[in-house]
Structures are given as C-alpha cells and as structure tokens.
py3Dmol code that shows the C-alpha trace and the ligand (Angstrom):
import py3Dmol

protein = """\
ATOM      1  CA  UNK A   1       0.000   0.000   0.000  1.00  0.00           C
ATOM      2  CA  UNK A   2       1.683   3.253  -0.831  1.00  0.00           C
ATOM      3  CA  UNK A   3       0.289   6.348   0.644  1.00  0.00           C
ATOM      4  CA  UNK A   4       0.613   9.860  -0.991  1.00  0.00           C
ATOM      5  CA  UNK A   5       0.356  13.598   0.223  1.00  0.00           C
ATOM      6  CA  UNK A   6      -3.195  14.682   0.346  1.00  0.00           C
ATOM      7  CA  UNK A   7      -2.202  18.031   0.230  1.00  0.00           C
ATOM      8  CA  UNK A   8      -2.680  20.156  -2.742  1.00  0.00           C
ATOM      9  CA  UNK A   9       0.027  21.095  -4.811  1.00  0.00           C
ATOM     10  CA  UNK A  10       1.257  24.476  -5.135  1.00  0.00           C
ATOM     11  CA  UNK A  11       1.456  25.528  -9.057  1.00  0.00           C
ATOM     12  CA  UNK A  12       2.863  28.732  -9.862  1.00  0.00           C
ATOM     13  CA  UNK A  13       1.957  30.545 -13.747  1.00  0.00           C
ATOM     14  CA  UNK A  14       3.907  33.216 -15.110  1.00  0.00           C
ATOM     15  CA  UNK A  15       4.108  34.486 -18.622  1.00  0.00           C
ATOM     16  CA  UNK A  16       5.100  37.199 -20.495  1.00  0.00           C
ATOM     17  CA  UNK A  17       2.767  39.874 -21.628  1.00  0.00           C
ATOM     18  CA  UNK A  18      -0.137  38.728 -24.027  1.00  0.00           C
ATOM     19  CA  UNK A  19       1.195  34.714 -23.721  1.00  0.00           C
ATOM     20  CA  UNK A  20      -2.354  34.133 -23.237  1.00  0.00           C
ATOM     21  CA  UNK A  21      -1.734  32.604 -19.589  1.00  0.00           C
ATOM     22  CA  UNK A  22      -4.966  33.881 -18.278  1.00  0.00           C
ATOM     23  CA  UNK A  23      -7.199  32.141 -21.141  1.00  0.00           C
ATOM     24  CA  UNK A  24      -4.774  29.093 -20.686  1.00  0.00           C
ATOM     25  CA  UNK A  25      -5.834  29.022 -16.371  1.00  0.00           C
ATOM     26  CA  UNK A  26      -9.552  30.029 -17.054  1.00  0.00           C
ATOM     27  CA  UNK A  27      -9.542  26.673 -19.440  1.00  0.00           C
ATOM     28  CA  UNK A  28      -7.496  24.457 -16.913  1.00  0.00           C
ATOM     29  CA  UNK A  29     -10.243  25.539 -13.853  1.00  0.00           C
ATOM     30  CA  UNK A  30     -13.477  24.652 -15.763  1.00  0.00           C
ATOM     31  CA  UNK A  31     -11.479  21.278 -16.445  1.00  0.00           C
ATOM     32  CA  UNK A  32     -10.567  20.277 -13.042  1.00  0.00           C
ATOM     33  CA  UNK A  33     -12.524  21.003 -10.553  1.00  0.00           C
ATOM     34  CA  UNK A  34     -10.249  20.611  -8.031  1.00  0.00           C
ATOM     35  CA  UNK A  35      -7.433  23.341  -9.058  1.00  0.00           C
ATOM     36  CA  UNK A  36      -8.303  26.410  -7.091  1.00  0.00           C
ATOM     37  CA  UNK A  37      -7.173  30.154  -8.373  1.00  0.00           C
ATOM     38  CA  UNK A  38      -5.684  32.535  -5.863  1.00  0.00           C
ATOM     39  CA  UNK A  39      -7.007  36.116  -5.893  1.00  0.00           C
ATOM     40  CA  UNK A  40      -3.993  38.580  -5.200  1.00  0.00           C
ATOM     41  CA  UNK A  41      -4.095  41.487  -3.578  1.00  0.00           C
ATOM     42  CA  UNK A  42      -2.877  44.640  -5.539  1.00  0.00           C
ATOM     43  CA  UNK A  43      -2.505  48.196  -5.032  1.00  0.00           C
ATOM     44  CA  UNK A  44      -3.506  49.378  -9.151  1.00  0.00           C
ATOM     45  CA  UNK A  45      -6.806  51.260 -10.214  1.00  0.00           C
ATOM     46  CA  UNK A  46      -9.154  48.737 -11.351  1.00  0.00           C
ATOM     47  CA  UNK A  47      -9.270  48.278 -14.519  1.00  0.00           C
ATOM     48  CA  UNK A  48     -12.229  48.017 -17.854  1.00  0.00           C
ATOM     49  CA  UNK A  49     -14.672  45.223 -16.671  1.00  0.00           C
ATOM     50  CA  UNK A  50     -12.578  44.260 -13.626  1.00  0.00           C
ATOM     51  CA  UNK A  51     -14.475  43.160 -10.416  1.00  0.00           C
ATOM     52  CA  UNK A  52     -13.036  43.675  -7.008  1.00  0.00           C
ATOM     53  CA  UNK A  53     -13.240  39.657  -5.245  1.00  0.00           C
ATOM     54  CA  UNK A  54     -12.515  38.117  -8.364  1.00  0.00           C
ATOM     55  CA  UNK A  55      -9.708  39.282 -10.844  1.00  0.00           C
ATOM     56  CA  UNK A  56      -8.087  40.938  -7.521  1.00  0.00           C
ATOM     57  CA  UNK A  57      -8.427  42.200  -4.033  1.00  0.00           C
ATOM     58  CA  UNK A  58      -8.308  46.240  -4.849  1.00  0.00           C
ATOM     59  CA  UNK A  59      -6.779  47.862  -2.303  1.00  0.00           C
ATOM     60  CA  UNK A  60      -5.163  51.138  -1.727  1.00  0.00           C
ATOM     61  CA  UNK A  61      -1.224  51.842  -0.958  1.00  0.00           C
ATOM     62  CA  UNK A  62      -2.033  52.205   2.578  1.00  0.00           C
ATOM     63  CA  UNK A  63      -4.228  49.134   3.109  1.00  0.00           C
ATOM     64  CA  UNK A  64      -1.611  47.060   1.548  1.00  0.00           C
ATOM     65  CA  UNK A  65       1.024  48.812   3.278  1.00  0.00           C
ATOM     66  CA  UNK A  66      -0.871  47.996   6.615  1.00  0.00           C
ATOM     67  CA  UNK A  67      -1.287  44.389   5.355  1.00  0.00           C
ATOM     68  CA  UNK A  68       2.602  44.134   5.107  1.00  0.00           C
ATOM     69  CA  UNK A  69       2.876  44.981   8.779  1.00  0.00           C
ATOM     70  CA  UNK A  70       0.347  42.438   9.211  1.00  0.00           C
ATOM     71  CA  UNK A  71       1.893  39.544   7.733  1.00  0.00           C
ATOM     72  CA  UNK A  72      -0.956  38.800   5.315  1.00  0.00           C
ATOM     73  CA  UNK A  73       0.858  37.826   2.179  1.00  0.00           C
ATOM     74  CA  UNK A  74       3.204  34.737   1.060  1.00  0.00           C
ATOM     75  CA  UNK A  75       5.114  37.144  -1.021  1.00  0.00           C
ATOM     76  CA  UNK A  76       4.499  40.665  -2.515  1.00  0.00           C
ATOM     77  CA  UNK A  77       5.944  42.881  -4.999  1.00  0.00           C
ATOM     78  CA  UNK A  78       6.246  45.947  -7.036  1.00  0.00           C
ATOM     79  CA  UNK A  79       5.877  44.579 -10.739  1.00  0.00           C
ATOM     80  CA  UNK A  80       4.372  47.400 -12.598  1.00  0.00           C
ATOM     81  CA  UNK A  81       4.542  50.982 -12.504  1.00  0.00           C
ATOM     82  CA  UNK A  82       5.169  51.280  -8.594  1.00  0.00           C
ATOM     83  CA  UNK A  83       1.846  49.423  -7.474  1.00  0.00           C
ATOM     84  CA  UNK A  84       1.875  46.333  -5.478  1.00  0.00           C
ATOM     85  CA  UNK A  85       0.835  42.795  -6.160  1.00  0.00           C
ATOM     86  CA  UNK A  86       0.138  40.401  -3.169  1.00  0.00           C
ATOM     87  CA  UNK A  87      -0.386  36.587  -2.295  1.00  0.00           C
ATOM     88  CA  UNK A  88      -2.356  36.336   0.736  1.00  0.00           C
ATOM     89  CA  UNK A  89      -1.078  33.852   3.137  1.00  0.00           C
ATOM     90  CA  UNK A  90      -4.134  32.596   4.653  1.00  0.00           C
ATOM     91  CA  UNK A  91      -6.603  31.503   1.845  1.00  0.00           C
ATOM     92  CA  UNK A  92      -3.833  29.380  -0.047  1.00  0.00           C
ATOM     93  CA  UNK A  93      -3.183  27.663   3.529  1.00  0.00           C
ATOM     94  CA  UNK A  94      -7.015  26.733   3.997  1.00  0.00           C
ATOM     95  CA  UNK A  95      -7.255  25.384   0.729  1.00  0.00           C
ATOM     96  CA  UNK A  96      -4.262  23.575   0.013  1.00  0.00           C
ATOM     97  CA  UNK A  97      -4.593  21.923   3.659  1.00  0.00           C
ATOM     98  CA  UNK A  98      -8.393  20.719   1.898  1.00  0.00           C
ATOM     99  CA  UNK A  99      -6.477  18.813  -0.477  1.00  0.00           C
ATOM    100  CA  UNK A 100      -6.869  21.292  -3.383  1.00  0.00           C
ATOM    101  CA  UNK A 101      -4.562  21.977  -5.968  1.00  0.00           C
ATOM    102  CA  UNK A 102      -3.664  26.245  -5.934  1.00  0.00           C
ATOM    103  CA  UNK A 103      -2.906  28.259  -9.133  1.00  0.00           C
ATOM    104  CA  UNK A 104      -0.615  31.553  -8.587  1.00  0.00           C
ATOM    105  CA  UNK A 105      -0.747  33.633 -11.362  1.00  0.00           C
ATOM    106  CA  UNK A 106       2.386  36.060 -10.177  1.00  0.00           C
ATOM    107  CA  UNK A 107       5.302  37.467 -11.951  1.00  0.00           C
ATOM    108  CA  UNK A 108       8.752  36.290 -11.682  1.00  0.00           C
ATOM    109  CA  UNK A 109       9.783  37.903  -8.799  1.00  0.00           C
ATOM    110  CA  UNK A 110       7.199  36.408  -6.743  1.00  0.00           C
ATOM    111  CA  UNK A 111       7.639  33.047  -7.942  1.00  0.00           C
ATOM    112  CA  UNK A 112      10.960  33.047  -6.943  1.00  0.00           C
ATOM    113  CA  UNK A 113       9.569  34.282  -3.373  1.00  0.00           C
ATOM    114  CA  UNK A 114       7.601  31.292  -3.124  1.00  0.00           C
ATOM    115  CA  UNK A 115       9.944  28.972  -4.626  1.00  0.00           C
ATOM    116  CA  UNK A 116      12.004  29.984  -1.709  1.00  0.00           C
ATOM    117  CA  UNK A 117      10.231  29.165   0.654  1.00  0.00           C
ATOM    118  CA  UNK A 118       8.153  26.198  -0.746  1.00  0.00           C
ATOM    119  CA  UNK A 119      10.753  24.076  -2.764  1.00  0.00           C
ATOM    120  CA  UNK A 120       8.341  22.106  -4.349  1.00  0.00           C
ATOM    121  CA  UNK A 121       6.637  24.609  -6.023  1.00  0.00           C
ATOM    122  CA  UNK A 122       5.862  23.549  -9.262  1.00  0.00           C
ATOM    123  CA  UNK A 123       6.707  26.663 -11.531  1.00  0.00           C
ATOM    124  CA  UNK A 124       5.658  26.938 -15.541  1.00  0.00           C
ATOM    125  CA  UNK A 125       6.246  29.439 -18.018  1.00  0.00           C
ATOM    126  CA  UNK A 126       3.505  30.234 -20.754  1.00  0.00           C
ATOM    127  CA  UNK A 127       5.249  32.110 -23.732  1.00  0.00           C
ATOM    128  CA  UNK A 128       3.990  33.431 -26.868  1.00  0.00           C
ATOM    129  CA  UNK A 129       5.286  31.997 -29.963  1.00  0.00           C
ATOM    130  CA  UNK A 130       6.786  34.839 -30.956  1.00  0.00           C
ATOM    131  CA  UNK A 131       7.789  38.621 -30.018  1.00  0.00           C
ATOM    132  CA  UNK A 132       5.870  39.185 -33.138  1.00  0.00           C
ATOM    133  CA  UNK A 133       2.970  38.048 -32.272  1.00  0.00           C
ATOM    134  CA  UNK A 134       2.887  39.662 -28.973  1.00  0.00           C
ATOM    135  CA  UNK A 135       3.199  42.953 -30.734  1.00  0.00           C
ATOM    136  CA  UNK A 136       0.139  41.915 -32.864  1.00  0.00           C
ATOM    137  CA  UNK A 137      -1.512  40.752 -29.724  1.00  0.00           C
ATOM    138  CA  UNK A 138      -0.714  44.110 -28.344  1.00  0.00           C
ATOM    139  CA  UNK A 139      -2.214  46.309 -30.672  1.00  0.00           C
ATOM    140  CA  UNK A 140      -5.277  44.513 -31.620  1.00  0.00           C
ATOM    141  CA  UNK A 141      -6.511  44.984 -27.815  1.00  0.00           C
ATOM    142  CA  UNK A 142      -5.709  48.417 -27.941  1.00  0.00           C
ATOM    143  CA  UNK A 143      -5.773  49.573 -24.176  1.00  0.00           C
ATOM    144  CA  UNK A 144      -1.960  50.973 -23.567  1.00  0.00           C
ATOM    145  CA  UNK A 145      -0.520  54.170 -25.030  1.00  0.00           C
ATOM    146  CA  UNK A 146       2.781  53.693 -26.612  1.00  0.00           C
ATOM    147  CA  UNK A 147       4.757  54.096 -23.443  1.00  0.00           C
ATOM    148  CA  UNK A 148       2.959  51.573 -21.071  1.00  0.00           C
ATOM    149  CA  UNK A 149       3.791  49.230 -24.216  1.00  0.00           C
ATOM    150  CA  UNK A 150       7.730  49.570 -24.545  1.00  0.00           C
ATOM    151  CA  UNK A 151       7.435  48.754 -20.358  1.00  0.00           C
ATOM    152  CA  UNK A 152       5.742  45.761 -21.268  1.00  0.00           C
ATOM    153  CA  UNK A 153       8.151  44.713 -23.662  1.00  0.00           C
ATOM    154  CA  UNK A 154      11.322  45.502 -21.670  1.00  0.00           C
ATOM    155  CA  UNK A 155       9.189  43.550 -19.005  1.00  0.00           C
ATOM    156  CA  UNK A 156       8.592  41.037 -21.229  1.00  0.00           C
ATOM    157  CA  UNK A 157      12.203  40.787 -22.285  1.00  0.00           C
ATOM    158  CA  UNK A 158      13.407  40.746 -18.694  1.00  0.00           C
ATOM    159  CA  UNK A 159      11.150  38.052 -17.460  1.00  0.00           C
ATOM    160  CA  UNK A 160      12.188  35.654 -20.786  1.00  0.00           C
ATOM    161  CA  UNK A 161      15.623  36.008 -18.914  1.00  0.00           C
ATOM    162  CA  UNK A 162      14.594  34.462 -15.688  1.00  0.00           C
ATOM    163  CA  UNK A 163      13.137  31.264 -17.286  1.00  0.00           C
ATOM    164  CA  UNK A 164      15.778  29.183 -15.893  1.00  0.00           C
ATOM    165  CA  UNK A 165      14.246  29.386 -12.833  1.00  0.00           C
ATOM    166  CA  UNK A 166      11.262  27.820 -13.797  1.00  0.00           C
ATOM    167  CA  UNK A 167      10.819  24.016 -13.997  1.00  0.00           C
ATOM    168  CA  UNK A 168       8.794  24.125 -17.335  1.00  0.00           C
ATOM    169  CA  UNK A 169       7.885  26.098 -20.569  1.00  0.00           C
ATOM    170  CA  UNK A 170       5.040  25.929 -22.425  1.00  0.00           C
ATOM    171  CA  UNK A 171       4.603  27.727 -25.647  1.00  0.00           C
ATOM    172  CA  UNK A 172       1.024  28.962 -26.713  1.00  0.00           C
ATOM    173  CA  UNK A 173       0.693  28.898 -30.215  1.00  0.00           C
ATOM    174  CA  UNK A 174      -2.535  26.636 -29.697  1.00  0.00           C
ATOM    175  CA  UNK A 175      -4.582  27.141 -26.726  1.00  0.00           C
ATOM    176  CA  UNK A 176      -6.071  23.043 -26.522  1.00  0.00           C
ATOM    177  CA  UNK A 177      -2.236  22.111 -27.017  1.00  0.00           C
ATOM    178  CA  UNK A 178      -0.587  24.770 -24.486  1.00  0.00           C
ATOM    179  CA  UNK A 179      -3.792  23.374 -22.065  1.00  0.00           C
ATOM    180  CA  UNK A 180      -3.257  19.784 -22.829  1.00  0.00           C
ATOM    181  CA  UNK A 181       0.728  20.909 -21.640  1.00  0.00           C
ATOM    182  CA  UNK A 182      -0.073  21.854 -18.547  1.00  0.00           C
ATOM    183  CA  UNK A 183      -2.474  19.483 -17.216  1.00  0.00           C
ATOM    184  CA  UNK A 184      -0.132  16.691 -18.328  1.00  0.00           C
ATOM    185  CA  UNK A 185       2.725  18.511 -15.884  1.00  0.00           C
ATOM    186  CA  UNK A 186       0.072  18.137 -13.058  1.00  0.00           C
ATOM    187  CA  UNK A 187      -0.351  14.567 -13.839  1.00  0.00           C
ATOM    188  CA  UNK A 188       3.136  13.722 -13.851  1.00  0.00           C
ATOM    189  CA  UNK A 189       3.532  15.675 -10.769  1.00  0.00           C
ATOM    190  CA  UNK A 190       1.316  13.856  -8.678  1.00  0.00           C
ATOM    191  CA  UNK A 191       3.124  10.869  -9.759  1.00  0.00           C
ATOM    192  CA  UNK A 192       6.510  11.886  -8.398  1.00  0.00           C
ATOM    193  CA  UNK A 193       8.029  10.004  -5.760  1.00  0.00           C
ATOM    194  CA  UNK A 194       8.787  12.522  -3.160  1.00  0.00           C
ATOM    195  CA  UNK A 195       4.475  12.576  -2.507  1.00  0.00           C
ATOM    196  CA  UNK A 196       4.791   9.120  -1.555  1.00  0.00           C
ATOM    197  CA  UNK A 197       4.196   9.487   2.282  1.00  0.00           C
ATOM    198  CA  UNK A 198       4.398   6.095   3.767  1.00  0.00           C
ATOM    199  CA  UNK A 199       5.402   2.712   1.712  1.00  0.00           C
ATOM    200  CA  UNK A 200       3.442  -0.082   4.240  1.00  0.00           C
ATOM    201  CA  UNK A 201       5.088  -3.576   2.530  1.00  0.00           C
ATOM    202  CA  UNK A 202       2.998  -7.104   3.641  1.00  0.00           C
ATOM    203  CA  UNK A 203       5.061  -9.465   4.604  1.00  0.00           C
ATOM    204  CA  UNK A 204       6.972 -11.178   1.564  1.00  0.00           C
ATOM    205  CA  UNK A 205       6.747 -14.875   3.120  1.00  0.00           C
ATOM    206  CA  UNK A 206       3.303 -14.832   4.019  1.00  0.00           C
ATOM    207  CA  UNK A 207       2.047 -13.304   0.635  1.00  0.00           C
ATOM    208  CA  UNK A 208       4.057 -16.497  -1.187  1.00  0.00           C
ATOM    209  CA  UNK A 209       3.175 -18.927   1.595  1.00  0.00           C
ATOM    210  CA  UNK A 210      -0.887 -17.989   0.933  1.00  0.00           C
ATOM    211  CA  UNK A 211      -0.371 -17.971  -2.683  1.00  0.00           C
ATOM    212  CA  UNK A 212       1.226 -21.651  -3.150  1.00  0.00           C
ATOM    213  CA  UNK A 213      -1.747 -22.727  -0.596  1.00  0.00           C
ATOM    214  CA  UNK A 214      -4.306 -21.837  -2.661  1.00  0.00           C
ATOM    215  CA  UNK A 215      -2.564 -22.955  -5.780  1.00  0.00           C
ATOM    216  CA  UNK A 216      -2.369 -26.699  -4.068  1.00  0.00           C
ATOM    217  CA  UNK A 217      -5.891 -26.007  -3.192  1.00  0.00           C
ATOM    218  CA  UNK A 218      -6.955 -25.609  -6.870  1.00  0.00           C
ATOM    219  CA  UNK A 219      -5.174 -28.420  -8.084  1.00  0.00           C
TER     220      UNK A 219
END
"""
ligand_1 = """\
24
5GP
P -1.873 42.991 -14.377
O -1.742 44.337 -13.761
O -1.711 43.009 -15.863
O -3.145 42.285 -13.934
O -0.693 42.066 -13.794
C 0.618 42.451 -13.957
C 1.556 41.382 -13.470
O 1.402 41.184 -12.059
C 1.368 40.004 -14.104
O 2.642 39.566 -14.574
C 0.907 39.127 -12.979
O 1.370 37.801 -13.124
C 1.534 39.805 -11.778
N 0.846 39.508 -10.518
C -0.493 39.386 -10.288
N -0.739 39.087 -9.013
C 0.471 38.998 -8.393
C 0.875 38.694 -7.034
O 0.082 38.425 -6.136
N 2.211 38.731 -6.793
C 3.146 39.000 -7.755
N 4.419 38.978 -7.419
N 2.795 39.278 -9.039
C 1.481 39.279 -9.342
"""
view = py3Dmol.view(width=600, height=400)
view.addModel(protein, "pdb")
view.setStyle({"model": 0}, {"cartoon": {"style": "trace"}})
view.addModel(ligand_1, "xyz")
view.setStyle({"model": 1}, {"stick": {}})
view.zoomTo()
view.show()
C-alpha cells in the first residue's frame, strides 16, 4: 500500500505579456474542478470590466502597506509601474490543507519568493510563440498608449531572462495544445516520488506462503 500527500500542490503561472496565460488558467479551472485560483491582492486602479473579489483584491497603498505589517501575504511585490501585487497567506493555507490543488498567477519575482520558501513549487512558463505576435496581440486589444507598451516589452524581455528558474515552458501557439501541456505537468507531478508518504510492505513470506496454498488447493 503506498500512501501519498493529500495536500494540494502548489502551481505557480507566469508568462510574459499577451502569452495568453490567463485564457490558458480560465480553461485548466473549468477542467478540473479541483485546481483552485488565488485572488492577489494589488494596489492598481481597477481596470475596464474588472471586479473587485474576483480578478483581484483592490486595495489602496495604505491598506496594503498595513497588510505588510500584518503579515498577510506569502510574497508581494512591485511589478508594474510602482503598485503592489500580493499573495495572501491565509486563503492558499485553507485550501491547500483541503487537499486542493492552488494556481498563482504572479510574476517572476514572486515566484521566486515562493519557490524559496516552498521548494516544491511547481513553476511553468507560458510564452507566446513569438515577439511578433505579442506585438500583434498588443495592438489589436488596444488599451496601452505607446509608453505603457515599450514597459511591457522591456518587461517582457526581462522576465524571458529568468526562465531558468522555472521548472517548465510551455509555448502557446494553440490554446487546446498549451492546455493539454499543462495538465499533463500536473499529472506527472502527482506521480513523483517525493508525494509518496508512507510505503506499508505485507510481509513477503506470508504473501508467497498464501499464494502456493491456494494454488495446491486448486489443483
Ligand atoms: P496585471 O496588472 O496586468 O493584472 O498584472 C501584472 C503582473 O502582475 C502580471 O505579470 C501578474 O502575473 C503579476 N501579478 C499578479 N498578481 C500577483 C501577485 O500576487 N504577486 C506578484 N508577485 N505578481 C502578481
């Protein structure tokens, strides 16, 4: 009998801009009903048809200042334009001690945070086939003037650079393939040795002893 963790796994999703990780998650959670999303905290004005409880926790400077103090988050950081991001400590506790599998959809400096602190972390990468097709990506939605754009490329460019840190990549040029990608990674991670908790072995000699019986029996 080999017993493993019941604990959830920790998964960790970062991307660079317009990889499409967010259509890649919202595809993995209405497939597996027990992968669970965590809703940051952040510090930026809300944004187009952005709800407050669901895409993020909207706070201001201060409140997320205060919940620093506090201890609230797993990790935190600046990533753009000077307002914070935040994982909060207590939700992702709760549900990965129910057994349920935890999404972080943070940027690279948070990942390495959490990888940190939680070794086995299992960290993936969604990229965009190309810079090209970011840039196409880019202007078809149309929402940042030119110099919120460059940031995200030099962002974009920076983050690429920190992919060693990461233990996979997955390339989005096909949203059912780059889906398929992922949830085989969470397959093969359950799968991995180091869950096994507890290995109970019968006892060899009986097992054969009981077998040979009943194959004497037979005959
Ligand atoms: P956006 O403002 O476009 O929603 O997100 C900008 C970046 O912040 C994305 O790269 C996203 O992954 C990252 N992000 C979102 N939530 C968190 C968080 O809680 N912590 C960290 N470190 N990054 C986050």
């Amino acid at each position: 009998m080999i017993k493993t963790q019941k604990r959830g796994s920790l998964i960790i999703i970062s991307g660079t801009t317009c990889a499409g990780k967010g259509t890649v998650i919202k595809e993995l959670l209405t497939r597996d009903k027990n992968l669970y999303l965590s809703i940051s905290y952040t510090s930026r004005p809300m944004r187009g048809k952005e709800q407050n409880g669901k895409d993020y926790y909207f706070v201001t400077p201060e409140e997320f200042e205060a919940k620093i103090k506090n201890n609230e988050f797993l990790e935190y950081a600046q990533v753009q334009y000077g307002c914070y991001y935040g994982t909060p400590k207590k939700e992702i506790e709760t549900k990965l001690n129910a057994g349920l599998d935890v999404i972080l959809e943070i940027d690279v400096l948070g990942a390495k945070q959490i990888k940190e602190q939680f070794p086995e972390t299992i960290l993936i990468f969604i990229m965009a086939p190309s810079m090209e097709i970011v840039k196409e990506r880019i202007k078809a939605r149309n929402t940042e003037d030119a110099d919120q754009i460059i940031k995200r490329f030099r962002r974009a460019y920076q983050e690429i650079n920190e992919i060693n840190k990461y233990n996979y990549v997955v390339i989005n040029d096909n949203l059912e393939d780059a889906v398929k990608k992922v949830e085989s990674i969470l397959i093969s991670e359950k799968c991995r040795v180091d869950r096994i908790e507890e290995i109970e072995m019968e006892n060899e000699e009986e097992i054969i002893h009981e077998f040979l019986m009943q194959k004497d029996n037979n005959l």
